[in-house]
KOLBAMI-711469 format. One line per field, with one value per residue: residue in three letters; y, z, x of N, C-alpha, C, CB in turn. Coordinates in nm, 3 decimals, decimal comma. Glycine has a CB too. Layout:
BEGIN
code: (Ala; ...)
n.py: (Y; ...)
n.pz: (Z; ...)
n.px: (X; ...)
ca.py: (Y; ...)
ca.pz: (Z; ...)
ca.px: (X; ...)
c.py: (Y; ...)
c.pz: (Z; ...)
c.px: (X; ...)
cb.py: (Y; ...)
cb.pz: (Z; ...)
cb.px: (X; ...)
This chain:
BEGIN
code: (Unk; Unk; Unk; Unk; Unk; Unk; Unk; Unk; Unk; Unk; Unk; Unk; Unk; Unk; Unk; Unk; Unk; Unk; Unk; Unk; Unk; Unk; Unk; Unk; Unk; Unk; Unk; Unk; Unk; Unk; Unk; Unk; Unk; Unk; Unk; Unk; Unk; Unk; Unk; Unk; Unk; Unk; Unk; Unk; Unk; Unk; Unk; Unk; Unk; Unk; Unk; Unk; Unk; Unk; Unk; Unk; Unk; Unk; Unk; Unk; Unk; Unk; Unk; Unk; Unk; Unk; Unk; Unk; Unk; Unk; Unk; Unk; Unk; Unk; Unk; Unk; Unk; Unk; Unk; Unk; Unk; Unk; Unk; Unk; Unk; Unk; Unk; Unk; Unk; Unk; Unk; Unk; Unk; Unk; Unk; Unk; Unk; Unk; Unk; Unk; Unk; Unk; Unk; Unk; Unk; Unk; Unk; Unk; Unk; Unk; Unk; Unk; Unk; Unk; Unk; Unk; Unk; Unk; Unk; Unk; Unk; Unk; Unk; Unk; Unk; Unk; Unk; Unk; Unk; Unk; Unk; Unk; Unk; Unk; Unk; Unk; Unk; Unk; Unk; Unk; Unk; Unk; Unk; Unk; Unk; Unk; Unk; Unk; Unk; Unk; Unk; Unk; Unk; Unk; Unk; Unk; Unk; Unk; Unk; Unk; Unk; Unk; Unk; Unk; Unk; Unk; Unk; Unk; Unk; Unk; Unk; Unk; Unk; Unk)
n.py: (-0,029; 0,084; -0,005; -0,148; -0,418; -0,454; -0,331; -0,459; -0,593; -0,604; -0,388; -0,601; -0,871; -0,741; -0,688; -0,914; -1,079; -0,903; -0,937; -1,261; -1,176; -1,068; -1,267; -1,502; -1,387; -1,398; -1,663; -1,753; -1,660; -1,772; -2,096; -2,144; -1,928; -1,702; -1,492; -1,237; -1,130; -0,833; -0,727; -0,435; -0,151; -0,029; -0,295; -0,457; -0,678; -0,967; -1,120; -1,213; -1,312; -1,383; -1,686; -1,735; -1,839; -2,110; -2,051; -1,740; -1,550; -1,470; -1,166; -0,903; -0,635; -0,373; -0,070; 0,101; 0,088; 0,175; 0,263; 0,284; 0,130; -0,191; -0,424; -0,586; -0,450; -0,323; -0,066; 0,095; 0,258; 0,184; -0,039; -0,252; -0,255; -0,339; -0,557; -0,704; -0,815; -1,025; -1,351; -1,425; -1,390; -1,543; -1,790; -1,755; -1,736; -1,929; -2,043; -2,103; -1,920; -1,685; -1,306; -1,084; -0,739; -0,498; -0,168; -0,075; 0,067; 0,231; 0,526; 0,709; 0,752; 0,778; 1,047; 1,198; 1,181; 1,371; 1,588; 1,749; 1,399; 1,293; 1,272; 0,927; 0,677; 0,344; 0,189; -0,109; -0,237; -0,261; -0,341; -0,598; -0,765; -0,742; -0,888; -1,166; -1,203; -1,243; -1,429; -1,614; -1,646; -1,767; -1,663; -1,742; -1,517; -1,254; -0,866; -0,535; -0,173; 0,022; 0,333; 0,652; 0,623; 0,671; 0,783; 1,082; 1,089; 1,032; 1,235; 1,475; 1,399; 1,330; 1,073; 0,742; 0,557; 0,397; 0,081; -0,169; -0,307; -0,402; -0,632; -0,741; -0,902; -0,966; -1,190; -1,362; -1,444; -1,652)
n.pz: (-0,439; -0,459; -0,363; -0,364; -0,374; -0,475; -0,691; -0,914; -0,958; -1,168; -1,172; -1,172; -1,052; -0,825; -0,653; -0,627; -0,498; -0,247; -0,221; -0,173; 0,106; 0,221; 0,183; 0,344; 0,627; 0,612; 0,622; 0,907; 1,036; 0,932; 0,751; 0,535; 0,388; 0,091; -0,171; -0,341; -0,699; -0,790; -1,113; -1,284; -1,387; -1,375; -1,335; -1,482; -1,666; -1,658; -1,390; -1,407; -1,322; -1,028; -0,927; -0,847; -0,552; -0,449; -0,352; -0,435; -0,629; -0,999; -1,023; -1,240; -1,338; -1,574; -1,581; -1,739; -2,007; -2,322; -2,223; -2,366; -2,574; -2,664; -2,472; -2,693; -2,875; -3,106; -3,194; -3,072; -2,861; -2,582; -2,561; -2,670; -2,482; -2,234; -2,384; -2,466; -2,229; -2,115; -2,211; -2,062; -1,836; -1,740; -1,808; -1,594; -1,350; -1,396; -1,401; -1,156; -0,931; -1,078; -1,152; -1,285; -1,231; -1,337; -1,496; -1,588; -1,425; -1,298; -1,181; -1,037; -1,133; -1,496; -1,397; -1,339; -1,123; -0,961; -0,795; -0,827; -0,908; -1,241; -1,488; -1,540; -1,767; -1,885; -2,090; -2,200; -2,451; -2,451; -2,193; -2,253; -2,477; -2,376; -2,125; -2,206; -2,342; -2,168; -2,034; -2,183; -2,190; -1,999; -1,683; -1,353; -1,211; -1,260; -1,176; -1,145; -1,084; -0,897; -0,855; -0,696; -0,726; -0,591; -0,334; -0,319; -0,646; -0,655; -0,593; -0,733; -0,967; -1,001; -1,019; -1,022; -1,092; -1,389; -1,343; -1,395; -1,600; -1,587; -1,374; -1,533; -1,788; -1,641; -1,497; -1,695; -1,828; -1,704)
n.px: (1,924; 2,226; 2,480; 2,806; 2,800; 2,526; 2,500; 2,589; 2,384; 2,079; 1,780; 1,570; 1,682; 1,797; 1,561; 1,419; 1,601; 1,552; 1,278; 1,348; 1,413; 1,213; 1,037; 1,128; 1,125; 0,846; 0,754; 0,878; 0,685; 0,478; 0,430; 0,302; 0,324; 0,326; 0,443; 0,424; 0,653; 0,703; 0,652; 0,691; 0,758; 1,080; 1,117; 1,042; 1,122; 1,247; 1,378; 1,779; 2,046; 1,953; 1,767; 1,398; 1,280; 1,074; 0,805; 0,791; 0,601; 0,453; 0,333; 0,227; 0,247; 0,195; 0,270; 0,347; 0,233; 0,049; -0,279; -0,513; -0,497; -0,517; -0,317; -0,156; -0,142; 0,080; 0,188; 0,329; 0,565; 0,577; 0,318; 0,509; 0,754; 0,632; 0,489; 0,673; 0,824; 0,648; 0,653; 0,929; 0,916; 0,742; 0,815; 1,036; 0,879; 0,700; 0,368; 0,181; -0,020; -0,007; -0,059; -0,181; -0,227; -0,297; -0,408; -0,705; -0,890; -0,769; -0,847; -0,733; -0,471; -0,542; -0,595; -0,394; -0,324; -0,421; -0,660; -1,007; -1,106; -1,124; -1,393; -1,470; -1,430; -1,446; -1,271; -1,402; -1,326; -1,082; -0,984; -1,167; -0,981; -0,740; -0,736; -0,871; -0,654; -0,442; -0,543; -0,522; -0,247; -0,212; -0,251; -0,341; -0,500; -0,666; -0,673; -0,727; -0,634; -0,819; -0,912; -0,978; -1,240; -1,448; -1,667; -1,560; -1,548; -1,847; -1,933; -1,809; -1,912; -2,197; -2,277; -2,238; -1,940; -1,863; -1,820; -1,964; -1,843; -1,610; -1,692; -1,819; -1,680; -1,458; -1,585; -1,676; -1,481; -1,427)
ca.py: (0,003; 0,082; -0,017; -0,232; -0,552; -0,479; -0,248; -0,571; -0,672; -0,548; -0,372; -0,723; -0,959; -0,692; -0,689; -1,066; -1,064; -0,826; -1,046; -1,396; -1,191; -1,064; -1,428; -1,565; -1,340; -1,443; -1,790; -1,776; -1,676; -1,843; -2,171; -2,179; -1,818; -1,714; -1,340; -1,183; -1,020; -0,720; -0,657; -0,321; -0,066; -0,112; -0,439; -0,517; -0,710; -1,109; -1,140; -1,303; -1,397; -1,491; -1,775; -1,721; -1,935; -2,200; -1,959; -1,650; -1,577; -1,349; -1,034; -0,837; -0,475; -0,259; 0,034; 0,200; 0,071; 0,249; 0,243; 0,254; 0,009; -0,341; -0,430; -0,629; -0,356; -0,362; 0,028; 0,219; 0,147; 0,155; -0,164; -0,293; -0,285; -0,429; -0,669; -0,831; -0,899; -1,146; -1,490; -1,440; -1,359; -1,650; -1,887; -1,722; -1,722; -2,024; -2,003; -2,070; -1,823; -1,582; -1,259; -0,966; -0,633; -0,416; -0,070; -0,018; 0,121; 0,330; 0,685; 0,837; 0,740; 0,903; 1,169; 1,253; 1,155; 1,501; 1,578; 1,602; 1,240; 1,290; 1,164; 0,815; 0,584; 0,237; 0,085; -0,225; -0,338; -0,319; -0,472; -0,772; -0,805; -0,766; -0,995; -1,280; -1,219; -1,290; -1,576; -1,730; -1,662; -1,866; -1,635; -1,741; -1,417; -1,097; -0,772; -0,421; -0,124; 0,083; 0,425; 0,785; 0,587; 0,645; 0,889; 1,188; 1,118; 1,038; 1,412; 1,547; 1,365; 1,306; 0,902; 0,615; 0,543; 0,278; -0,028; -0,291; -0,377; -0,496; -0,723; -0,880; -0,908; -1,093; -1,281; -1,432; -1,571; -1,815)
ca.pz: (-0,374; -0,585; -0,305; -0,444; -0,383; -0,515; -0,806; -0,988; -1,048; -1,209; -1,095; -1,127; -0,967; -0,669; -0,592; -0,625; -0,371; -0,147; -0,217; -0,100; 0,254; 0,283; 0,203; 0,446; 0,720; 0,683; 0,646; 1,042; 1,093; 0,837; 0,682; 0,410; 0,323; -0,043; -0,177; -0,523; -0,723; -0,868; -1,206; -1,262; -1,412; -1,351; -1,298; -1,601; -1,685; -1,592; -1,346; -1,498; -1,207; -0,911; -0,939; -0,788; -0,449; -0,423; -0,286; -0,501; -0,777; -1,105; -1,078; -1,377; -1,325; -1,688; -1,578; -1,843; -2,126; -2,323; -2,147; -2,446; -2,670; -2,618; -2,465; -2,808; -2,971; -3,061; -3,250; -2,987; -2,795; -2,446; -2,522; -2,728; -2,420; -2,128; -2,381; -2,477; -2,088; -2,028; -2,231; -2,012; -1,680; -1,722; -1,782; -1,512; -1,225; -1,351; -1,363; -1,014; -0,819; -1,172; -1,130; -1,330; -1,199; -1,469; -1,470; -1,598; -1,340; -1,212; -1,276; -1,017; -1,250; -1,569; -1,375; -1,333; -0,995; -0,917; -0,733; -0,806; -1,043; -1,377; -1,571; -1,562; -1,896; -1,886; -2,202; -2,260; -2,561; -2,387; -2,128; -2,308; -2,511; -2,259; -1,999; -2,290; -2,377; -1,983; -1,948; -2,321; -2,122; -1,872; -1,569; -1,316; -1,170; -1,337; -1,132; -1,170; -0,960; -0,922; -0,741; -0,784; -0,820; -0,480; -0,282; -0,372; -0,724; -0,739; -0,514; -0,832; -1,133; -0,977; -1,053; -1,006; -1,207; -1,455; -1,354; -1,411; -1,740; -1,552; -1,345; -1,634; -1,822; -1,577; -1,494; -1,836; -1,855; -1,557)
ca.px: (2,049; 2,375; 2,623; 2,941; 2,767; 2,432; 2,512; 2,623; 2,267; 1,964; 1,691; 1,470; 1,766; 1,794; 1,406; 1,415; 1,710; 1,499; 1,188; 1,359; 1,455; 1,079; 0,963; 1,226; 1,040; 0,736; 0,799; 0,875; 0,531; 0,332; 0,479; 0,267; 0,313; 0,374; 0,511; 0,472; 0,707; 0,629; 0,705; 0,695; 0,901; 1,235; 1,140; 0,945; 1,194; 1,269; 1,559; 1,870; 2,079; 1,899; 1,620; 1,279; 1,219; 0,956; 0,698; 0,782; 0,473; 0,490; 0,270; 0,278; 0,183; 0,191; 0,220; 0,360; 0,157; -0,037; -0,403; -0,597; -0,484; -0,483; -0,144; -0,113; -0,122; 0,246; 0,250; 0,379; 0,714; 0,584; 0,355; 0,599; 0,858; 0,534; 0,426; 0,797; 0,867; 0,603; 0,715; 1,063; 0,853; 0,643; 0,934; 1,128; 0,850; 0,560; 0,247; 0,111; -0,044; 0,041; -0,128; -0,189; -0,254; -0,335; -0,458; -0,827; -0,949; -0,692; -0,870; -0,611; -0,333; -0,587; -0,663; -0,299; -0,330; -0,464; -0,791; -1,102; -1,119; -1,154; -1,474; -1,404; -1,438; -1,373; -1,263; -1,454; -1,278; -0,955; -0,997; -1,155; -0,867; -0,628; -0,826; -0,863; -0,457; -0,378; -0,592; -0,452; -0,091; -0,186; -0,249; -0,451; -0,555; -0,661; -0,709; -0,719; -0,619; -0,960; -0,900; -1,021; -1,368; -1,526; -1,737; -1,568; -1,580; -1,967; -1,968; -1,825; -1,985; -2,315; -2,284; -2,139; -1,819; -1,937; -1,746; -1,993; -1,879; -1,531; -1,630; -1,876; -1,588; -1,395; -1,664; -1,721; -1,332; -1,411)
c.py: (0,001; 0,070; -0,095; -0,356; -0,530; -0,391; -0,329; -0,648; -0,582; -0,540; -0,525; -0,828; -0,833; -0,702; -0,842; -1,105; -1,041; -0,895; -1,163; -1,308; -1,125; -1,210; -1,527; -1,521; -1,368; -1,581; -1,878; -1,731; -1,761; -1,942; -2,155; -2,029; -1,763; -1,519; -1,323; -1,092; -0,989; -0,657; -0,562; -0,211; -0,081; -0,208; -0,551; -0,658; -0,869; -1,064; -1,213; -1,361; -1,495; -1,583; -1,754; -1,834; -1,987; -2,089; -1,815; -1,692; -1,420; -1,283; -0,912; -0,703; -0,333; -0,151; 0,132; 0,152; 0,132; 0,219; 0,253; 0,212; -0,101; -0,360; -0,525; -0,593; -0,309; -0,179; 0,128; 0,142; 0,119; 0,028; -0,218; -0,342; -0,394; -0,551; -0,803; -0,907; -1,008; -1,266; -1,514; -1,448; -1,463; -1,789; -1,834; -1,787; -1,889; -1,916; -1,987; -1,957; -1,705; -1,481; -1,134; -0,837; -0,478; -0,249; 0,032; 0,048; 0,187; 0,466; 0,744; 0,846; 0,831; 1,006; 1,296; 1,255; 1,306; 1,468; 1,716; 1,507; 1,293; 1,203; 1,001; 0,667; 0,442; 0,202; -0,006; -0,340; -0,323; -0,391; -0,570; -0,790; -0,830; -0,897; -1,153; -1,310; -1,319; -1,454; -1,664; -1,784; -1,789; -1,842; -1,716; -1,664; -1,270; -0,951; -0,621; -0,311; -0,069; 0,172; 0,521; 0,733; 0,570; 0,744; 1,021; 1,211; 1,092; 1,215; 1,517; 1,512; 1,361; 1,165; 0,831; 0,618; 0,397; 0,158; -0,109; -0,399; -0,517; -0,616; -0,779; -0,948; -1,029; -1,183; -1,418; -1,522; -1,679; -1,899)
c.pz: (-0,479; -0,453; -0,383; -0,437; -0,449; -0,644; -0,937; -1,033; -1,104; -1,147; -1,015; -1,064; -0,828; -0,597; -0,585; -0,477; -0,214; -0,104; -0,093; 0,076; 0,314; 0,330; 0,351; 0,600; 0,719; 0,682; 0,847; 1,074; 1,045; 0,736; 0,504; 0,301; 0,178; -0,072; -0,346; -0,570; -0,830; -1,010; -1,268; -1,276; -1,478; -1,367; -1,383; -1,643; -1,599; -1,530; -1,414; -1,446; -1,090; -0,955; -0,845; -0,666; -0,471; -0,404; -0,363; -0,630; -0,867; -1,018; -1,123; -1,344; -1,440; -1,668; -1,680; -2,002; -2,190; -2,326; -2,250; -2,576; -2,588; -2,623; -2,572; -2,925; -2,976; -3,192; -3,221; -2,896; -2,670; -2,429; -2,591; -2,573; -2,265; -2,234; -2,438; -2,338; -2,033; -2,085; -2,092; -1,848; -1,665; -1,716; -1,666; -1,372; -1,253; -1,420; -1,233; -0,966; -0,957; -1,152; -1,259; -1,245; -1,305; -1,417; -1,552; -1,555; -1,252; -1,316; -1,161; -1,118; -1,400; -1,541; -1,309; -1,152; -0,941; -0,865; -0,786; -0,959; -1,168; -1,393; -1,603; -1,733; -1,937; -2,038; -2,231; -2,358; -2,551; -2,304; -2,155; -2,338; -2,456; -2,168; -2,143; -2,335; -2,258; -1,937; -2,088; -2,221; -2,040; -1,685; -1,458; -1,223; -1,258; -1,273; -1,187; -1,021; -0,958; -0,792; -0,829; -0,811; -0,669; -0,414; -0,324; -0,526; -0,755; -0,684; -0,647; -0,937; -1,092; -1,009; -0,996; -1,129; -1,298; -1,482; -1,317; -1,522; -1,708; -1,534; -1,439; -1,713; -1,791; -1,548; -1,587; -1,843; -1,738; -1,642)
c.px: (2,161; 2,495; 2,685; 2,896; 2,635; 2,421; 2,579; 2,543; 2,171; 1,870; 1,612; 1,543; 1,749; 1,680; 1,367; 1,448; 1,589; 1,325; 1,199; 1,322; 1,321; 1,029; 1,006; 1,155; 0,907; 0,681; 0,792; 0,774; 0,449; 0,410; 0,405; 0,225; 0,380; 0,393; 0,523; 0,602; 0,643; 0,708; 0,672; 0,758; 0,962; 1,298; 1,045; 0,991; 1,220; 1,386; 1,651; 1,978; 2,066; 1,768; 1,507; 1,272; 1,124; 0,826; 0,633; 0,695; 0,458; 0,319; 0,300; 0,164; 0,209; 0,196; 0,235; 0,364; 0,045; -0,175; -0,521; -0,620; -0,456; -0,322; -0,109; -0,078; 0,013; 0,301; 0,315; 0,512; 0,637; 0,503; 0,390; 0,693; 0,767; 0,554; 0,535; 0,843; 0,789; 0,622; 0,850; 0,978; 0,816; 0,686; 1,010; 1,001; 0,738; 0,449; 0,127; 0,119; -0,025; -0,103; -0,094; -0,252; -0,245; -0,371; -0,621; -0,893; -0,919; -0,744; -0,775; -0,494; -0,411; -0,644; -0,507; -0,249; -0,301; -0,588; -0,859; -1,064; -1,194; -1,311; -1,418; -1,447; -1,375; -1,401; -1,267; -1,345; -1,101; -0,934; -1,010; -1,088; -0,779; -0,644; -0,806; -0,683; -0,422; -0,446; -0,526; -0,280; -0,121; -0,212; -0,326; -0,526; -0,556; -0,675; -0,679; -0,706; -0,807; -0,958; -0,935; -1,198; -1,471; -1,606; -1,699; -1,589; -1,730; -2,072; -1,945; -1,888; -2,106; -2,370; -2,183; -2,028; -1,880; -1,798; -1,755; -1,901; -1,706; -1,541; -1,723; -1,785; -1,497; -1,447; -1,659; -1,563; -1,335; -1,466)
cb.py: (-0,096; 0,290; -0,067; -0,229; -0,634; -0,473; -0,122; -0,637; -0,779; -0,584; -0,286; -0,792; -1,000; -0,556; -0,599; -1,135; -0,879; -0,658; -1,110; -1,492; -1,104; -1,001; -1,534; -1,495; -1,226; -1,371; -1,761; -1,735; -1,568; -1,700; -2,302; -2,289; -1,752; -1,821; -1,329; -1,078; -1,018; -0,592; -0,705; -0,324; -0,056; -0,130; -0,451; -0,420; -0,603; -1,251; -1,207; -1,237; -1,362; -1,399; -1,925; -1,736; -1,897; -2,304; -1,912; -1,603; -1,623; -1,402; -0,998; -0,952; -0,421; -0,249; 0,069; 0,273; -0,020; 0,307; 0,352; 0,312; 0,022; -0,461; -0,491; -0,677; -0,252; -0,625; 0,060; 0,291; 0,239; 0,271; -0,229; -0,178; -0,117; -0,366; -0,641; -0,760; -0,811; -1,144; -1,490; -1,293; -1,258; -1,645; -1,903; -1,533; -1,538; -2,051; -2,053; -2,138; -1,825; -1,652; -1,252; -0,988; -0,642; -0,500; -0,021; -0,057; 0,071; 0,291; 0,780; 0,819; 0,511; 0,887; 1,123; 1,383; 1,035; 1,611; 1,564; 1,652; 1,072; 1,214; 1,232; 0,760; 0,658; 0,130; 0,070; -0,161; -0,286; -0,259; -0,486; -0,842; -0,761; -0,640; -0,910; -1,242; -1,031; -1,138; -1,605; -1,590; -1,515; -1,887; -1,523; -1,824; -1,411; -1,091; -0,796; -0,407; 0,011; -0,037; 0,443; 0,803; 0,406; 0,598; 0,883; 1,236; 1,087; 0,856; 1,473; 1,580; 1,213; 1,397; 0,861; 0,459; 0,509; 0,340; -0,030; -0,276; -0,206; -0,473; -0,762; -0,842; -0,812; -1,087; -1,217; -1,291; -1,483; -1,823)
cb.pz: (-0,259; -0,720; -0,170; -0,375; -0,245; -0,418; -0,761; -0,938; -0,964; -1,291; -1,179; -1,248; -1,047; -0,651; -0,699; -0,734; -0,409; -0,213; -0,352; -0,131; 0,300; 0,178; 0,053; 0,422; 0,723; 0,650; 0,580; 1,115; 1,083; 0,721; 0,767; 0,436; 0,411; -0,160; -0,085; -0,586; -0,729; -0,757; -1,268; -1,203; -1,347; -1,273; -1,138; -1,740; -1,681; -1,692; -1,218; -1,604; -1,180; -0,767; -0,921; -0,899; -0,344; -0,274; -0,152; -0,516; -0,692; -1,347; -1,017; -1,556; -1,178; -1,759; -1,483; -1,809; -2,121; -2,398; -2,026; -2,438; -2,781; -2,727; -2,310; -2,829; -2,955; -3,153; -3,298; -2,869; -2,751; -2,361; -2,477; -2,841; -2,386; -2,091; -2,469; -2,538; -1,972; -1,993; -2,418; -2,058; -1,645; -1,823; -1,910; -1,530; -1,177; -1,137; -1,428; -0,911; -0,656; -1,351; -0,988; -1,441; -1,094; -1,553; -1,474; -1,600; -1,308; -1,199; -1,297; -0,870; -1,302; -1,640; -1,236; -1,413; -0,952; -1,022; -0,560; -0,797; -0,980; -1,458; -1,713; -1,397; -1,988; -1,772; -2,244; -2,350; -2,738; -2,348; -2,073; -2,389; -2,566; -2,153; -1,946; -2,431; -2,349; -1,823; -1,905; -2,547; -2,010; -1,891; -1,577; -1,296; -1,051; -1,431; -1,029; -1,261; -0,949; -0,931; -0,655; -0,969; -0,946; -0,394; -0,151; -0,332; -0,781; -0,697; -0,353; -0,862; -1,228; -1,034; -1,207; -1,014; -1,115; -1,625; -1,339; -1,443; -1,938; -1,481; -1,210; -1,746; -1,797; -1,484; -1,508; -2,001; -1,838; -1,368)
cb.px: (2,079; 2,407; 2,640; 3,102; 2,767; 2,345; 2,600; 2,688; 2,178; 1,928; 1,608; 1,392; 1,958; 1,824; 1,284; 1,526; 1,842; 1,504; 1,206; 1,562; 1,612; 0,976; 1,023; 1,404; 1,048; 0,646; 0,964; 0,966; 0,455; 0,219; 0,462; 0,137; 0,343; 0,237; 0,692; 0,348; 0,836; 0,609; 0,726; 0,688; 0,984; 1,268; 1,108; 0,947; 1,255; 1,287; 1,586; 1,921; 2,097; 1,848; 1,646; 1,165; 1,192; 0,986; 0,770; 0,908; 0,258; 0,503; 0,214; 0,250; 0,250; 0,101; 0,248; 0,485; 0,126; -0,010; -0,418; -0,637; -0,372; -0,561; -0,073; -0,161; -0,207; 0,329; 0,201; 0,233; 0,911; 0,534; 0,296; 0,653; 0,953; 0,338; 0,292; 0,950; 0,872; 0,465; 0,792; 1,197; 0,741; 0,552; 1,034; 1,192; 0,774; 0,530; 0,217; 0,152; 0,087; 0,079; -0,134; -0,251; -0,181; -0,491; -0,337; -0,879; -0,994; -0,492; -1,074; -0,530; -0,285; -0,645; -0,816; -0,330; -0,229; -0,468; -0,781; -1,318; -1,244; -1,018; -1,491; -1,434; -1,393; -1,411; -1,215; -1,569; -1,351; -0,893; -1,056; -1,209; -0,832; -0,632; -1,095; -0,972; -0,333; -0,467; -0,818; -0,395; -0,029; -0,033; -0,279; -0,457; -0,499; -0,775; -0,676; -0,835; -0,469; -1,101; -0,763; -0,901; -1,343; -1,452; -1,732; -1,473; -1,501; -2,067; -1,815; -1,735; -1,949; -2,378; -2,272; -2,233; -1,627; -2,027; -1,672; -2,127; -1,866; -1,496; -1,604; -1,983; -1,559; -1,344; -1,764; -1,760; -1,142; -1,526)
């Protein structure tokens, strides 16, 4: 929103904002209900006004990092600009409940989120790296999206999408 009262914060303070008054709602249903924010974007970015509620929990969503280098890989700006926001995120939100949501396994996103799904190719040795980064941070959840990887694409490739090697992967950091 850019009205006169909310055009005074930043993307990640306004979605904070808009956060608490989700949390606040479902609070009156479910006491012991908890609400991520989504960093993301816009919102890559730690808030710097408002403070996180009790309840509110980081999840960190890269989207615009580049997908086949390790987000440590610091030679390109875009993860250069993902992989400076998470010290500040991580002090801003905790670690409880900290999630990652990554994108390995988003072949709609490398498939231009067109139809039909691209050949799909999971990169192993990103993921590990990545996955071993996130758990050094401190997360304690790792996920991935994983779309574009279902019936119609084994209608066009004639297989399965090969995305054992994920969850061994994740497996192995427990």
């Amino acid at each position: 929103c850019y009205c006169e009262e909310c055009r005074q914060y930043s993307p990640s303070d306004n979605l904070l904002r808009i956060t608490h008054a989700v949390l606040e709602g479902i609070k009156q249903v479910d006491s012991l209900g908890k609400l991520s924010y989504l960093a993301y974007h816009d919102t890559i970015n730690a808030p710097k006004t408002v403070e996180p509620l009790k309840d509110i929990f980081l999840e960190y969503a890269p989207m615009e990092r580049e997908h086949h280098k390790p987000l440590q890989d610091q030679t390109g700006k875009k993860n250069q600009r993902e992989y400076a926001a998470l010290p500040q995120l991580l002090r801003c939100f905790g670690k409880s409940d900290s999630t990652v949501l990554d994108y390995w396994m988003d072949n709609s996103l490398f498939s231009g989120w067109k139809k039909p799904p691209k050949k799909f190719r999971l990169h192993e040795d990103v993921l590990g790296k990545d996955a071993r980064m996130y758990k050094e941070y401190g997360f304690e959840h790792i996920t991935s999206f994983g779309c574009y990887l279902g019936d119609e694409y084994t209608s066009e490739h004639g297989e399965y999408p090969p995305v054992g090697g994920y969850a061994e992967i994740i497996r192995k950091l427990r």
